[in-house]
Structures are given as structure tokens and as C-alpha cells.
C-alpha positions in Angstrom: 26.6 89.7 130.8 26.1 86.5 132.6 27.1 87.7 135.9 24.7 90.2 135.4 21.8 87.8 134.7 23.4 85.7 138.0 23.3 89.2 140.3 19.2 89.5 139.0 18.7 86.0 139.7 20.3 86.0 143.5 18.8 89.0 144.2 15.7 87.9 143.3 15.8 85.2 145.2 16.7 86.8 148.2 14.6 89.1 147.9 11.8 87.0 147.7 12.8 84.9 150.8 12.9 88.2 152.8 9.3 88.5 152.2 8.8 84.9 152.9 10.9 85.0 156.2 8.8 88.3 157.6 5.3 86.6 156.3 6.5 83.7 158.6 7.7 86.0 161.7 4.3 87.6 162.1 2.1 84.5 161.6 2.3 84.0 165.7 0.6 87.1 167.2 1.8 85.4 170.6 5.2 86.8 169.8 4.2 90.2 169.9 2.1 89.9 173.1 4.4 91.3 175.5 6.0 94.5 176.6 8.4 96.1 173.8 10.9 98.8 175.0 12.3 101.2 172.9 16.0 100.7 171.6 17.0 102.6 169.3 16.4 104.3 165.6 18.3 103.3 162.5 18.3 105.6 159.3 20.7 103.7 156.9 23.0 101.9 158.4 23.7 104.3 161.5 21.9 103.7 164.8 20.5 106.3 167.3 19.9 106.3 170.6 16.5 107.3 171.9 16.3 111.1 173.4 16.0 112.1 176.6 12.3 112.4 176.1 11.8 108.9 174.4 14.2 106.8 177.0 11.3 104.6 179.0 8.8 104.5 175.7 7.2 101.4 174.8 4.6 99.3 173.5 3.0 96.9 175.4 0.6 94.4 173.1 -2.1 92.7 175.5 -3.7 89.4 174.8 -7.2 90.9 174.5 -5.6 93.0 171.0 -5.6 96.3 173.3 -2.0 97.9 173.8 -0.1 101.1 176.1 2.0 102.9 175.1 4.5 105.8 176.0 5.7 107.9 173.8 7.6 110.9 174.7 6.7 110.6 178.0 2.6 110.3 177.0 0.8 107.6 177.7 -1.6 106.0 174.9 -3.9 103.2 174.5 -6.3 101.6 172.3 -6.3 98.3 169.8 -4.3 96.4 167.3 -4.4 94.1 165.0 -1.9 91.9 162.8 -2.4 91.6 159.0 -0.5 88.3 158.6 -0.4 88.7 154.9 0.4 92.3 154.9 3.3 91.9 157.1 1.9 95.1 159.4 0.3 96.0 162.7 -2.4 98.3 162.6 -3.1 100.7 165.9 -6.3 102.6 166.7 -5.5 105.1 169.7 -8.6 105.7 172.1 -8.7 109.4 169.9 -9.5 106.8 166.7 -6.2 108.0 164.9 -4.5 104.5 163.4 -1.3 104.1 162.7 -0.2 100.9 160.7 3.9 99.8 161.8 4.8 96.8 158.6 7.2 94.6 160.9 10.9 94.5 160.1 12.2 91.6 161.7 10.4 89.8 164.8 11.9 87.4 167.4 11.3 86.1 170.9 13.8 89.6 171.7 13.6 92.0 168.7 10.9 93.7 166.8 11.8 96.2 164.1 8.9 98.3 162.8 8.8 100.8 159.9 5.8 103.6 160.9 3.6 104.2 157.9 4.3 108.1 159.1 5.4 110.6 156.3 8.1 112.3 158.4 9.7 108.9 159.9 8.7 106.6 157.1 12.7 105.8 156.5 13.3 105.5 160.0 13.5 101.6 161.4 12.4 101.5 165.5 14.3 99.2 167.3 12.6 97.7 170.3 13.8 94.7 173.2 12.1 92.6 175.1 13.0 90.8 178.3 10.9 88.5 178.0 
């Protein structure tokens, strides 16, 4: 029963500096201003390759809150924003269709983003940056 009560308590805990860790990633939109290339997907713990299609995608977040993007070989733009508290970027397309990505993990070479889109909602993207 106690190491019961100890797993609640260290999960907790982790689980709660998790939050804490992301809420501090995304407080510097500076670190997502940059051009983010597509990696790869993970669904669990297995990682996949981008397809054929999807191999030069990105997202390119401007100073001025604008971005481009490709995706599947289409080119998109519009504006974003970051919700600090939230955790999340949110993305208005020039067609005013938003899409809102909660950030994963973010660092000067990584960002992880889970799409707030039914059919890839368990999906984590994996982009790079070489910058």
C-alpha cells in the first residue's frame, strides 16, 4: 500500500513539472521564429519517416507572427500566435481555417507539436532546425 501512495506521489510530481517544463519552453516566441523542417511522425513509441509527398514540408514562423508553410508539396501562409499559458500555437491560413498545434517539447533544434486535428490528434510531428 505505501508504494502505491509513493508511485501517486512521483507521478504526480512529474507530471506536474512536465507542464511546468513546456509552460517555460514556449515563454520565448524567439525560439520558434525560424524555419522548422519536417522530421518525422511518432505514434507511441515508433517513429515514421515523412512520405515521399511530405519530404521538403515545413514551417517557417516570421518575426512579424506570419508563417509558410508546405505541406504535401502545397504552399500555405497566414498568422500565428503563441498562447504562453496554454502551451499551443494557433495558425489562421490566408483561407481563415485555424489550426491550434499544443507544443511537445521546444529547443534551440527540436519542436514537437500535437495537431488539434481529429484524424492525427495521437500523432507527435517532429520537426529540426539548423539554425
Amino acid at each position: 500500500m505505501n508504494s502505491k501512495i509513493n508511485i501517486t506521489i512521483l507521478t504526480t510530481i512529474l507530471f506536474a513539472f512536465s507542464f511546468h517544463n513546456i509552460g517555460a519552453q514556449t515563454l520565448n516566441k524567439n525560439a520558434l521564429i525560424k524555419k522548422w523542417d519536417l522530421d518525422t511522425y511518432k505514434i507511441g513509441v515508433k517513429k515514421y519517416p515523412p512520405s515521399k509527398k511530405e519530404r521538403n514540408d515545413y514551417i517557417f514562423f516570421k518575426k512579424d507572427m506570419t508563417f509558410v508553410s508546405i505541406s504535401e508539396g502545397k504552399k500555405e501562409s497566414g498568422v500565428w500566435m503563441l498562447n504562453t499559458n496554454g502551451g499551443y500555437i494557433m495558425m489562421t491560413d490566408d483561407k481563415r481555417e485555424t489550426v491550434k498545434a499544443y507544443i511537445i517539447t521546444l529547443t534551440p533544434k527540436e519542436l514537437v507539436l500535437y495537431f488539434d486535428i481529429e484524424e492525427i490528434r495521437e500523432v507527435e510531428v517532429h520537426y529540426k532546425s539548423n539554425l
